[in-house]
N, C-alpha and C positions, 0 to 999 in steps of 0.2 A: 736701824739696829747697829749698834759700835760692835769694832773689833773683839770688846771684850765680852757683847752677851752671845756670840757665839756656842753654839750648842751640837756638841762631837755627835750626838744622838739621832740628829737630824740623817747624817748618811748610813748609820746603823738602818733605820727606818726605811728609810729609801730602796737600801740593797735589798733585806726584806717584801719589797713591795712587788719589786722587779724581779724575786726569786717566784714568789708566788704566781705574777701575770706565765712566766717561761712555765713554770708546771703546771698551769694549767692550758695552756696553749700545746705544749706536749704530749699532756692525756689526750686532749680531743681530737689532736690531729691523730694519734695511735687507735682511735675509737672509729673515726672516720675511714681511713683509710682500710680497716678491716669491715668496714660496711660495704665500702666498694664506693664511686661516685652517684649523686643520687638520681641520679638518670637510670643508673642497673637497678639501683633500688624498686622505682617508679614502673619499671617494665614487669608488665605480668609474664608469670610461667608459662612456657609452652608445652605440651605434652608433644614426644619427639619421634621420630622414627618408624620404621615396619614389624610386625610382627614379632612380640617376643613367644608367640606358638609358632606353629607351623610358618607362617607368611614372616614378613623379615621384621628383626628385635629392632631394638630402640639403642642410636647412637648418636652422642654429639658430636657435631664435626665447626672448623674452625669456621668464620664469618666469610662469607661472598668475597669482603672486600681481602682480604689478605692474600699474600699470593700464594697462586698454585704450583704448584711443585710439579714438575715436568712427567715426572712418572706416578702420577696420582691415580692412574687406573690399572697400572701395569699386572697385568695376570689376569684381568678380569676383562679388558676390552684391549684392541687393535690401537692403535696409535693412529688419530687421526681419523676413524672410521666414523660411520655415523653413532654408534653407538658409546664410542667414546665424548661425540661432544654430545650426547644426549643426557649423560651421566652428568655435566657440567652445567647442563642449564635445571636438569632436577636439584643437582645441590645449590645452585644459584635462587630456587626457589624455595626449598625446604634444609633449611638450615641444620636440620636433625638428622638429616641422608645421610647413611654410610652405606657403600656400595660391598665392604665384605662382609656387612650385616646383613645387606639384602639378600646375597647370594646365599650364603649360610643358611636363611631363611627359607629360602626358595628349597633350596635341596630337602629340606625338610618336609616342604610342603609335596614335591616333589613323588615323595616315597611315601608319603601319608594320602594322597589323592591317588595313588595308582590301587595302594593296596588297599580302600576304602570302595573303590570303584569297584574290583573283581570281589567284595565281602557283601559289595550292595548295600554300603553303608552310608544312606543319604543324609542323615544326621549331620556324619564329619562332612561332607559333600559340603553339605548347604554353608557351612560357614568358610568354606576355601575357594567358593567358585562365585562367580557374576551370576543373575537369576538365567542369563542366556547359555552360560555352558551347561549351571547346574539339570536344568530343563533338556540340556540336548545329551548326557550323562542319566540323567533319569529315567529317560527314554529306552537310551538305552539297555539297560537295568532291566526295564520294565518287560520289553521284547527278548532279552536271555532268559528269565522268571518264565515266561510263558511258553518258550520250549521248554521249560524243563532243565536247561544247562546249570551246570557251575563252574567257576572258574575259580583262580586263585593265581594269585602272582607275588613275586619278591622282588625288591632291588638290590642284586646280588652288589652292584656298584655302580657309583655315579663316577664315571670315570673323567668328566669335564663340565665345568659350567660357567659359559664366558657370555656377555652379553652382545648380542646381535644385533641389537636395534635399542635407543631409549629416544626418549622427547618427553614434552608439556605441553601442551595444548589445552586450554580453559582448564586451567589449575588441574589439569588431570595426568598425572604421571604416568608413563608407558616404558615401561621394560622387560622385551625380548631375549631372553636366553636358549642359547643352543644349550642341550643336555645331551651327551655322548656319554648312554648307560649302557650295561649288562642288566637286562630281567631276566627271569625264571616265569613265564606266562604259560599257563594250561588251562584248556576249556575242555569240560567233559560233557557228553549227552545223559540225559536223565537215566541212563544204563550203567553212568559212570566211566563210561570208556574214552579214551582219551581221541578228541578231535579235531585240534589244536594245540599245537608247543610239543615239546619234548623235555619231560622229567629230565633228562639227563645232560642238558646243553640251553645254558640260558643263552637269551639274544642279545647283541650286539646291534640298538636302535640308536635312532638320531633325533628327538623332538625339539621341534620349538615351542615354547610356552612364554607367553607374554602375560606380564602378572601389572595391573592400575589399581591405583588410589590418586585420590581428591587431597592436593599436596596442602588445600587450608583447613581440612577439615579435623575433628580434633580425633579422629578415630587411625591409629598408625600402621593399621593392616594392610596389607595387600590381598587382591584376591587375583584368581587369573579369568582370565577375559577369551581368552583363545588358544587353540592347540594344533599343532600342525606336525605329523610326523614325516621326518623326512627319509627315514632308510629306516 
């Protein structure tokens, strides 16, 4: 081709070609990255967390690998206690653990199991307790029914709920909490007379309640497993 069939047209064209690759390279990339990489894509949903009734709700919490933050328990466990590193290897296995979810929950569940227990309501029972307490709570139920008693009780206040104890062990999550309440507890004989508690001065108790779930399973409840009062 000579100097003179030169054709201006040709970089018109060109620029054009090279505008179109840029915009379309710029849509997809703007399309992608709000997909996320396709690795997140490809990961199925997990269903997260404890109890959003009574037993502890559903929270996402940041990945294993990231770091933890020095005071990631603070208010809920001792620093350094066993309970505090028990709290770190639950969220090291269950990525959805939130520790002021669970407690939240717990206290809930707390004040729903007490006053379920003196109403004799084994319905709520059976869905907050392991078949071992429910059975050892039924029992007893069954032997107040047959004197004749009734009871009744309120949680005037939870006035503490720090965890005591936590671990994993065969995907089973275990968390211990001290409860430092006020109730209102009274037991009356089939006469109605009061014999047990005092109408007018609720108690200042100490329980431990340890509440497990199966940290791969897809069910986010907690139930509690064991009870121990301490004052």
């Amino acid at each position: 081709m000579s100097g003179s069939d030169f054709d201006p047209t040709i970089f018109v064209f060109a620029a054009l070609a090279a505008f179109v690759v840029w915009k379309l390279w710029s849509v997809l990339g703007v399309r992608v990255d709000r997909e996320g990489p396709a690795s997140d894509r490809a990961s199925p949903a997990r269903r997260l967390g404890p109890a959003p009734t009574a037993q502890s709700p559903a929270f996402t919490q940041a990945p294993a690998s990231a770091p933890l933050a020095a005071d990631r328990w603070k208010g809920l466990a001792e620093s350094g206690s066993a309970g505090w590193r028990g709290l770190d290897q639950i969220a090291a296995a269950d990525r959805g653990f939130s520790a002021p979810a669970f407690v939240d929950g717990a206290k809930k569940a707390y004040e729903m199991i007490v006053e379920a227990f003196a109403k004799g309501d084994r319905d709520t029972l059976r869905n907050l307790l392991s078949t071992e307490v429910f059975d050892s709570f039924s029992g007893e139920i069954s032997a107040r029914e047959q004197r004749g008693d009734a009871a009744d009780a309120h949680v005037v206040s939870i006035d503490s709920a720090t965890v005591e104890d936590a671990k994993v062990e065969l995907r089973k999550a275990q968390i211990t909490l001290r409860f430092v309440v006020k109730l209102q507890s009274i037991r009356r004989d089939s006469a109605g007379a009061v014999i047990e508690g005092d109408p007018e001065r609720p108690l200042e108790i100490v329980d431990l309640w340890t509440f497990a779930r199966d940290v791969a399973a897809r069910d986010p409840n907690w139930k509690l497993v064991a009870t121990e009062t301490v004052h």
